[in-house]
N, C-alpha and C positions, 0 to 999 in steps of 0.2 A: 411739139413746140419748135422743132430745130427746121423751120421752114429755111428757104433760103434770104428771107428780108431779117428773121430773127436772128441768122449765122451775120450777115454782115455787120448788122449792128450790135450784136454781141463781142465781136472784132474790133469794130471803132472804137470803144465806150473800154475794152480789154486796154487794147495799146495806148489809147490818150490816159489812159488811167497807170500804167505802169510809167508812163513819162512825170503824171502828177504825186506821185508816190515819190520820185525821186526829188523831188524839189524841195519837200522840208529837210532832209537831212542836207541835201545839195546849198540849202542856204546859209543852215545855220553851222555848218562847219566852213562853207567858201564866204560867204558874206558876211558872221559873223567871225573870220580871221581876221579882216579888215576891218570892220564898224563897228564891232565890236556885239554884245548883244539887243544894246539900241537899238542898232542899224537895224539888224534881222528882223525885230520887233515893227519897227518901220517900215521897212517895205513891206512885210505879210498885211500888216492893216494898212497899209495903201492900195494893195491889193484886193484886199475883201470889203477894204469902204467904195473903190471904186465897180465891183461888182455888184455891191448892193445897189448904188446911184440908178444905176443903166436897168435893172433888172425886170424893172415892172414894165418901161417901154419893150423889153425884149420880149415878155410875156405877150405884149399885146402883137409884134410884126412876127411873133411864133403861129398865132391864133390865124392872122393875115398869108402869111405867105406859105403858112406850113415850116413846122419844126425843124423839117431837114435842111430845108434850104439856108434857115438861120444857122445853126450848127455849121455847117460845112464854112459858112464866110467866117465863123469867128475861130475855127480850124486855123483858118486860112491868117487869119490875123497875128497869132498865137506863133505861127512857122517866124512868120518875121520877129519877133520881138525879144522871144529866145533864142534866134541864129542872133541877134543882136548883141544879145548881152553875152553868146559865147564867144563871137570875134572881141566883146570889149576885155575879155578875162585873157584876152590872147599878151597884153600887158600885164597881166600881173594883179593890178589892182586899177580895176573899173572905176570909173568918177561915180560918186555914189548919188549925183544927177540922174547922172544916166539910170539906176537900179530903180529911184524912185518912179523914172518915166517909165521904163520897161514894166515895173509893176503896174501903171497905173491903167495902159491901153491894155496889157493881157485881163486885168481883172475885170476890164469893161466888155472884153470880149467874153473872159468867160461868165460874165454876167448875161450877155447873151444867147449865151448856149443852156444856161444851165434851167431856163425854164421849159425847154424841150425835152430836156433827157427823160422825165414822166411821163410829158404828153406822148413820147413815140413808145413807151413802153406796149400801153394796149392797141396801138396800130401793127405791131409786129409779132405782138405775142394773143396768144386767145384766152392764157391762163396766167393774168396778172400777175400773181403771188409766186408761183412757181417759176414766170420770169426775173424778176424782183428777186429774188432769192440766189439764182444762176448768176444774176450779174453781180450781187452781192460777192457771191465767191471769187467770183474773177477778181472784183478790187481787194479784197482779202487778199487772192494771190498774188497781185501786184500792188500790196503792199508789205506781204510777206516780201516777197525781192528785190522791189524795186528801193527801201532803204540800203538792206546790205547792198546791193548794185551801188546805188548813189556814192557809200561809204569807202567803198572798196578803189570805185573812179577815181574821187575825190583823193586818195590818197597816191594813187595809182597812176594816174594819167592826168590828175588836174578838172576841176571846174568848167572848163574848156569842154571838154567832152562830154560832161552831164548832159550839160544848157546842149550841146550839138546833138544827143541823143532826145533829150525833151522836145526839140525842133523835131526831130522827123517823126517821134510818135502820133504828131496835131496833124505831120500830113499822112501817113499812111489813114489816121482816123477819117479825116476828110475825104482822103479817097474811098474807101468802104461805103459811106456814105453816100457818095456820089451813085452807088451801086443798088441801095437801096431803094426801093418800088413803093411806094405807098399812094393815096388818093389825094388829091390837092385839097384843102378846104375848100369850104363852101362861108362865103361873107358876107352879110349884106353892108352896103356901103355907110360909112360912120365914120367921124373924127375921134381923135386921140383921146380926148376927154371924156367922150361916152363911152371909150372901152375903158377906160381905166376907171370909168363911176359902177361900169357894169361887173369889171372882176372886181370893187368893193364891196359891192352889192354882196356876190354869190360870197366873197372869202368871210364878209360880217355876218351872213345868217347862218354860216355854220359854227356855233359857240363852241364843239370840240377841239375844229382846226384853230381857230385866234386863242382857245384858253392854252393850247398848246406852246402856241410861237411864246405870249408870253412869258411864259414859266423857262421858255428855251433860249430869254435874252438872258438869261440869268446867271444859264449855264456857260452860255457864251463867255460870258463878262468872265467868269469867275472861275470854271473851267475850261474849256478847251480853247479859248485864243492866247492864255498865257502858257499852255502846255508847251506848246514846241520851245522855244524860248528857252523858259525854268527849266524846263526837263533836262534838254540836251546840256545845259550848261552843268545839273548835279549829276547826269549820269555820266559823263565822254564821251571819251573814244568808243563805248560799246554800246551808246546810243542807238545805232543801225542796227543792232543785234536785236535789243529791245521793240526797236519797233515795227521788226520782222516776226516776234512773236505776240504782236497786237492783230499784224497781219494771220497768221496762223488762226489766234483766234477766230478773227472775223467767219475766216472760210468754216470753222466748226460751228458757226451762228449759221451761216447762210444754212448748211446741211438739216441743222435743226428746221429751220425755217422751211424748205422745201415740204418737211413730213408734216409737223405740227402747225395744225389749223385750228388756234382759237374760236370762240364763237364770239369772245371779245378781244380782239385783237389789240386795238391799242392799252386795255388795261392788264392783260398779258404780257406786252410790251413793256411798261412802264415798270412791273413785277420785274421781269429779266436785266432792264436797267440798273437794280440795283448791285448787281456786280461789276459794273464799270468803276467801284468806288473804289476797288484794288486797285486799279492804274495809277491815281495820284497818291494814294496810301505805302504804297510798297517804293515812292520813289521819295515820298517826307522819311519813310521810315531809315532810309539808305542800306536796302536792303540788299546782300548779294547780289550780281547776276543772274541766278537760277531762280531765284524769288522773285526778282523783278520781272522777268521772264515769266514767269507762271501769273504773275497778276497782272499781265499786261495779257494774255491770254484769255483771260478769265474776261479781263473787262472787253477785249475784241470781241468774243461769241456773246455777251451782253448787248452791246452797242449793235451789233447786226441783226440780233434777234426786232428789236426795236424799229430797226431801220426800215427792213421789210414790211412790219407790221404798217410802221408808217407810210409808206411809200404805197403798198397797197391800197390803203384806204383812201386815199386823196386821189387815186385812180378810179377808184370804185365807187365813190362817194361824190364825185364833181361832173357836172355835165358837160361832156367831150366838147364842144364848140365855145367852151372856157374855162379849160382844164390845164391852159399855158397861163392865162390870164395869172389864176387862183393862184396856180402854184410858183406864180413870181412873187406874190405878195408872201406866198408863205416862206416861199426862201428868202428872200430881201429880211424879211422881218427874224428869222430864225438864224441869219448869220450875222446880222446885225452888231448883236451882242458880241458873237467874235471879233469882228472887229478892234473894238473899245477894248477887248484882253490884251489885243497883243500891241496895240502901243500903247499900253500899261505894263506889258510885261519888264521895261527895260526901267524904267521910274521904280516901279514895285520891286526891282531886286533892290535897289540902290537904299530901299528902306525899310524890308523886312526880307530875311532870310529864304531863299526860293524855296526851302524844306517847310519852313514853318507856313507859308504859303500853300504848297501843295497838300500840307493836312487840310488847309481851312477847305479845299477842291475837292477834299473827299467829303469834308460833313455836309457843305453844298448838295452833291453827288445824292445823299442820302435825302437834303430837303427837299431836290426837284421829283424824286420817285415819290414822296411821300406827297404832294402838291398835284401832280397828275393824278395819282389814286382819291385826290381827294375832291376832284373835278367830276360830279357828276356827267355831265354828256361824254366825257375819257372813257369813263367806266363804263358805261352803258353803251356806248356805239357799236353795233351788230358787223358782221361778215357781209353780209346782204347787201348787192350791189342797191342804189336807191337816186338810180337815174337812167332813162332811157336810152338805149344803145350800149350798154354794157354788160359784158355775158359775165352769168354768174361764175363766180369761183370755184370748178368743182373738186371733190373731195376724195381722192385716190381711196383704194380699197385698202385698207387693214389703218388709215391714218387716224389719228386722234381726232376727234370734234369737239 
């Protein structure tokens, strides 16, 4: 697996991911000293509405120019915007203009980026899952570090030097990339409106992927876009501690994932999901450190188990020459919902207790495992690559099936 296109881009996606690790904690203790929790709240959903906007056209100039080439400019976009906003903390306290702008072009750029990161996984790798799974870990570990890091800065040297460190991980990323070898696509000539009638096409007639996004606006709304937010606000100052043992998690999810090869993957998935429900349960509950720590563990090796699964099958399951397309409509649509959590998150303290809230995020937690499971074509969706040009998944000796 460890060719030399899979090591550079294993690199890229490593360091842009340890720079994006550091940005929730980096916001919600710099940006919310200033703005309070609103604000934080604000800019994250400025950022993930205006990622969702852009994302389906990114899908489509991915499919066109090749994934890399996209990636590498919104690298590039990314450098400017957080050297931005670290010269603007060189004050003290940035015009909170300014955060809204900085968040709006970074989330557009990384809306651009973000319908490639799939499509180049099976051009660099030949064993989807066990790629998917390595790189899993890596954001584990660069989330394992990259909060305490943020935490430790922020305290340390100031906001100043996150946002200066966040800048140079987008460029070293983009240079890796520049490095990277792969085939140009092949297009035949079409306007904007037929590619994007053509990835509804393929993202509608697979009732697994769309029953999925739904069930996952849900989660959005409800759990994970008001997380950061709520969370950091009842846990503190040891916020970064916590959500370096979500990162820990993750990397014990990905490990699983490498060995264990479902025959149904995403209703295996969905199963594993249900220990994500300690992350918001152990933080309504105001549970010690160690406790929070341990279910914030529990729910990272959850949530990565899933991830893979997922992430696998949309690779395996979409035909290459619209496989940016698909998977903008499926992330547009699956972050959507986050969005809408997190500027709700600063309204929704103001009117119910962010504790009493985070239980309601765990029984949630428990309804969307049980809603997946309850999706036939979820449950039933095979391993089985079921498109041409896509090498089967193979199944290392002594691993489960």
């Amino acid at each position: 697996m460890w060719t030399k296109n899979f090591t550079l881009y294993f690199g890229a996606r490593t360091i842009s991911l340890l720079g994006d690790a550091m940005m929730p904690v980096a916001s919600a203790l710099a940006i919310g000293k200033v703005h309070g929790i609103a604000g934080v709240g604000y800019v994250l959903a400025l950022w993930t509405a205006s990622a969702v906007l852009v994302m389906l056209f990114g899908g489509i100039v991915a499919d066109r120019i090749g994934a890399r080439r996209l990636m590498i400019g919104a690298d590039a976009v990314r450098v400017v915007t957080q050297g931005a906003v670290a010269v603007a903390f060189l004050d003290g306290a940035p015009p909170y203009a300014l955060l809204l702008v900085a968040a709006s072009v970074s989330g557009m750029a990384a809306g651009m980026f973000e319908p490639g990161v799939n499509g180049m996984v099976p051009l660099v790798a030949g064993d989807p899952q066990r790629a998917n799974a390595t790189l899993k870990i890596a954001e584990a570990v660069t989330q394992l570090a990259g909060p305490a890091l943020a935490g430790v800065l922020v305290v340390v040297a100031g906001p100043v030097v996150v946002y200066t460190v966040d800048a140079a991980t987008f460029l070293v990323s983009g240079a890796c990339l520049l490095l990277v070898r792969v085939a140009a696509p092949r297009t035949e000539p079409s306007d904007v409106l037929s590619d994007l009638r053509r990835g509804w096409r393929e993202f509608k007639a697979m009732s697994w992927m769309w029953s999925v996004i739904l069930v996952w606006v849900f989660w959005g709304v409800l759990v994970i876009g008001p997380s950061v937010p709520l969370s950091s606000q009842v846990i503190g100052a040891d916020y970064g501690w916590v959500m370096a043992a979500l990162g820990l998690g993750t990397v014990l999810g990905g490990l699983v994932a490498i060995r264990l090869r479902p025959g149904r993957p995403l209703a295996a998935g969905a199963v594993a999901l249900s220990g994500y429900a300690a992350v918001p349960l152990t933080v309504a509950l105001g549970l010690p450190l160690p406790l929070l720590m341990a279910g914030h563990l529990l729910g990272g090796c959850a949530s990565a188990f899933w991830s893979v699964m997922w992430s696998t099958s949309v690779q395996t399951q979409v035909a290459p020459d619209v496989v940016n397309r698909v998977n903008a409509y499926q992330v547009a649509g699956s972050v959507a919902g986050m969005a809408v959590g997190q500027a709700l998150a600063g309204p929704v303290a103001t009117l119910v207790e962010p504790r009493v809230f985070m239980l309601g995020s765990a029984l949630v937690t428990v309804g969307v495992v049980a809603a997946l499971l309850s999706i036939r074509p979820v449950r039933r969706l095979g391993r089985e690559p079921r498109v041409p040009g896509v090498l089967p998944i193979p199944v290392s000796a002594g691993s489960p099936t």
